[in-house]
C-alpha positions as YAML, in Angstrom:
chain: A
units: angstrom
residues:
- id: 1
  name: UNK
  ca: [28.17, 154.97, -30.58]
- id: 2
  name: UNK
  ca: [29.37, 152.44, -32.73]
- id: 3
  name: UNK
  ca: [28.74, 149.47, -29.83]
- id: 4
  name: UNK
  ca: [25.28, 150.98, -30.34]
- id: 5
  name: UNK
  ca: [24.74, 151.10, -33.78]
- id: 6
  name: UNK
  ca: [25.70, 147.25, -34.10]
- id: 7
  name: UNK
  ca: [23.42, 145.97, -31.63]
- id: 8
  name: UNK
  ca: [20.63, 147.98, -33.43]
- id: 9
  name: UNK
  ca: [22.25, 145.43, -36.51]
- id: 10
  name: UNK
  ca: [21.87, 142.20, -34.28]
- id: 11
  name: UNK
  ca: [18.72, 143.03, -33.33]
- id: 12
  name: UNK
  ca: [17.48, 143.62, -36.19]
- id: 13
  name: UNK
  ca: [19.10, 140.56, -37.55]
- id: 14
  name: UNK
  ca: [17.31, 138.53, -34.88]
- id: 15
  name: UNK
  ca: [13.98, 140.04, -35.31]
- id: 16
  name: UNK
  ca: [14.59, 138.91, -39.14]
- id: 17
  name: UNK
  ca: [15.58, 135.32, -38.47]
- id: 18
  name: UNK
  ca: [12.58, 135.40, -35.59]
- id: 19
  name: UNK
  ca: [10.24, 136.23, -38.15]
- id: 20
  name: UNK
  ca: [11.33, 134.08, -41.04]
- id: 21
  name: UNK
  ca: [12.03, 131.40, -39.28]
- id: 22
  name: UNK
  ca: [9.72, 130.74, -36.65]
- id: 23
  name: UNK
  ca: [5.57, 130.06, -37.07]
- id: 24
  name: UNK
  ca: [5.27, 130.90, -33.70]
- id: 25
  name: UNK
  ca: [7.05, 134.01, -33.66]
- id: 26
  name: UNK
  ca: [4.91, 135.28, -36.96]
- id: 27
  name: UNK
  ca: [1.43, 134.29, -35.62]
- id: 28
  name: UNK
  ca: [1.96, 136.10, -32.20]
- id: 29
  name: UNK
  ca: [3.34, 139.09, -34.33]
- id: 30
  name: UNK
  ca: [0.10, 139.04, -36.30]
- id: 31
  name: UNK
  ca: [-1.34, 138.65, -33.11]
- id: 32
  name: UNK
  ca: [0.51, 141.93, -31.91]
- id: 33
  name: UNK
  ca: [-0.80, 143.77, -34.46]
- id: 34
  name: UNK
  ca: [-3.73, 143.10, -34.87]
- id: 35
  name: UNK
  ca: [-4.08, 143.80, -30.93]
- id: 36
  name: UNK
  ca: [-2.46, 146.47, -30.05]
- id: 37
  name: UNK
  ca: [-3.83, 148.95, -32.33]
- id: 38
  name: UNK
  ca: [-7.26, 147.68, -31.18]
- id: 39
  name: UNK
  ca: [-5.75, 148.85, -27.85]
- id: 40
  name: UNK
  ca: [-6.17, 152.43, -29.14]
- id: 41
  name: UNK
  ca: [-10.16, 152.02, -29.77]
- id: 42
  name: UNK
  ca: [-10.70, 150.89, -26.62]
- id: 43
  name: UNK
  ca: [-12.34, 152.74, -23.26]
- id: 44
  name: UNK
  ca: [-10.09, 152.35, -21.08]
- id: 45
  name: UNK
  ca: [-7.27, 154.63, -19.80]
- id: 46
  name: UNK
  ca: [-3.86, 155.88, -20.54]
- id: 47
  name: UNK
  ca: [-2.84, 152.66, -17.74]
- id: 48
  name: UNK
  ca: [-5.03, 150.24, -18.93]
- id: 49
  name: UNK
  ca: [-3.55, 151.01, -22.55]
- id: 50
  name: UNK
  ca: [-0.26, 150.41, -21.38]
- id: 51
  name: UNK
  ca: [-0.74, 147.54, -19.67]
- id: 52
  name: UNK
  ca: [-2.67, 145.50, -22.46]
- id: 53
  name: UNK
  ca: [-0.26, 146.67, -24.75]
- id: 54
  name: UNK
  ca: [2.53, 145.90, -22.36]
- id: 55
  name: UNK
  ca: [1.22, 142.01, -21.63]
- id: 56
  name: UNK
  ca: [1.32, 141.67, -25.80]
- id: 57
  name: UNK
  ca: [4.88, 142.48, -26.02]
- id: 58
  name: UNK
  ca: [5.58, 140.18, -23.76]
- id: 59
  name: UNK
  ca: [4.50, 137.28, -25.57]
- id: 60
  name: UNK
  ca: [7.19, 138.50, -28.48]
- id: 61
  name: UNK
  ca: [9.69, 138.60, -25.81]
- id: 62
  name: UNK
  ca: [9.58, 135.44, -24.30]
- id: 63
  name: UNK
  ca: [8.88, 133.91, -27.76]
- id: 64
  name: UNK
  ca: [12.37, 135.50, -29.11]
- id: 65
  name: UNK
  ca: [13.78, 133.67, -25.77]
- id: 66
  name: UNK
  ca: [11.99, 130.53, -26.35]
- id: 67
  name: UNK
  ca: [13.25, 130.32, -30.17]
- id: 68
  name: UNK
  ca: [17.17, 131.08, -28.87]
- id: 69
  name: UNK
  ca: [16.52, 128.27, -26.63]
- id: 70
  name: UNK
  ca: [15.07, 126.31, -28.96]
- id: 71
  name: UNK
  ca: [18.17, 127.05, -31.54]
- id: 72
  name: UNK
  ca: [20.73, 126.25, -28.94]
- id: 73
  name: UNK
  ca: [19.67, 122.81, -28.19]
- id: 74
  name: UNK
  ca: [18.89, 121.59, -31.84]
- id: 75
  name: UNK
  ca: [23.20, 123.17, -32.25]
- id: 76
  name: UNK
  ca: [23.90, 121.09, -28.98]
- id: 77
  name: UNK
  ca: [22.60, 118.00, -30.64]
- id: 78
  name: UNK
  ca: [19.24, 116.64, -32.41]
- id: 79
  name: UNK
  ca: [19.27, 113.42, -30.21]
- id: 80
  name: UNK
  ca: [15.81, 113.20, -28.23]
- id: 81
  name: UNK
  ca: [17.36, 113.57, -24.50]
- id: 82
  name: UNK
  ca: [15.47, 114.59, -21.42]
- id: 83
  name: UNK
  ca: [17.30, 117.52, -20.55]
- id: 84
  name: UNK
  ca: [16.71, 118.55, -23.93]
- id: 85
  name: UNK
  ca: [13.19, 118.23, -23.90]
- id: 86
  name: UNK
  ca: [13.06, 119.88, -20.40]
- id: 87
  name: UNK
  ca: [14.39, 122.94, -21.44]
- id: 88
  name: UNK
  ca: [12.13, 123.06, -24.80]
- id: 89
  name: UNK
  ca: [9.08, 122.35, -22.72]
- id: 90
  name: UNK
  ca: [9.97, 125.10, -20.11]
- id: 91
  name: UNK
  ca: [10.55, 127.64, -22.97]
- id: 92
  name: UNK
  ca: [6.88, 126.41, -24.50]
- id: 93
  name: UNK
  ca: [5.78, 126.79, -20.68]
- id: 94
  name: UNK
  ca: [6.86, 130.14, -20.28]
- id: 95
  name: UNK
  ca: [5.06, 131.41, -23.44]
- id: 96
  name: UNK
  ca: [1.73, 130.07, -22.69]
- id: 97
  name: UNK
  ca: [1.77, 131.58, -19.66]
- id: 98
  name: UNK
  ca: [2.65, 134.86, -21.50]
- id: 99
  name: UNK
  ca: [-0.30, 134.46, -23.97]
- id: 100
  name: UNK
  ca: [-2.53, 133.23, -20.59]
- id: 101
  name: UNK
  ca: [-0.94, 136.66, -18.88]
- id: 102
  name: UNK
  ca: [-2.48, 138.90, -22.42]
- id: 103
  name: UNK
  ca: [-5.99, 137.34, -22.10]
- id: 104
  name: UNK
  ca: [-6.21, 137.94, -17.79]
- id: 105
  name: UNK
  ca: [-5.12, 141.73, -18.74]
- id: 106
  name: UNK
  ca: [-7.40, 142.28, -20.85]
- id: 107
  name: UNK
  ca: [-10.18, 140.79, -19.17]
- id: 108
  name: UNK
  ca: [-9.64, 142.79, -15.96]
- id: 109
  name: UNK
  ca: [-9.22, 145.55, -18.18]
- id: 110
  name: UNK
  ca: [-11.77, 145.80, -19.83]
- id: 111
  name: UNK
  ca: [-14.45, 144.07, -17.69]
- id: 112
  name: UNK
  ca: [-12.88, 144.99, -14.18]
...
């Protein structure tokens, strides 16, 4: 129980830093909840719901992996090197195709 209870703590902790922290982070949040409550008005089914709500979340997630990426390499060093900007430019990659992945769901969703 007590493995449990502290990663609750570290999550938490990284949600925190996540949110004060990172622009990114905060405007997909606001983004998340602005959208996912809308979810709830919607006509679409108990699926559909899930799904859209689903393909929001998923933006946070890979944003929370894109920022611990971020963080890493800025530890690692601050010198401009290619690998450096490789991985940052994967991890910026990876979350437009998560906000890309939101706006196709809901589309077929809700005009499918």
């Amino acid at each position: 129980m007590q493995r449990l209870w502290n990663a609750l703590h570290y999550s938490l902790a990284g949600l925190h830093a996540a949110f004060t922290c990172e622009d990114a982070f905060r405007q997909e949040a606001l983004l998340a909840a602005l959208l996912i409550p809308a979810s709830f008005f919607l006509p679409v089914n108990g699926v559909g719901r899930a799904l859209m709500i689903a393909s929001v979340l998923l933006v946070l997630i890979v944003e929370l992996l894109n920022s611990a990426i971020e963080a890493v390499v800025d530890r690692i060093s601050l010198d401009r090197h290619p690998l450096s900007k490789r991985a940052k430019d994967i991890g910026s990659a990876a979350v437009f195709l998560s906000l890309a992945n939101v706006l196709i769901t809901w589309i077929c969703i809700l005009f499918g």
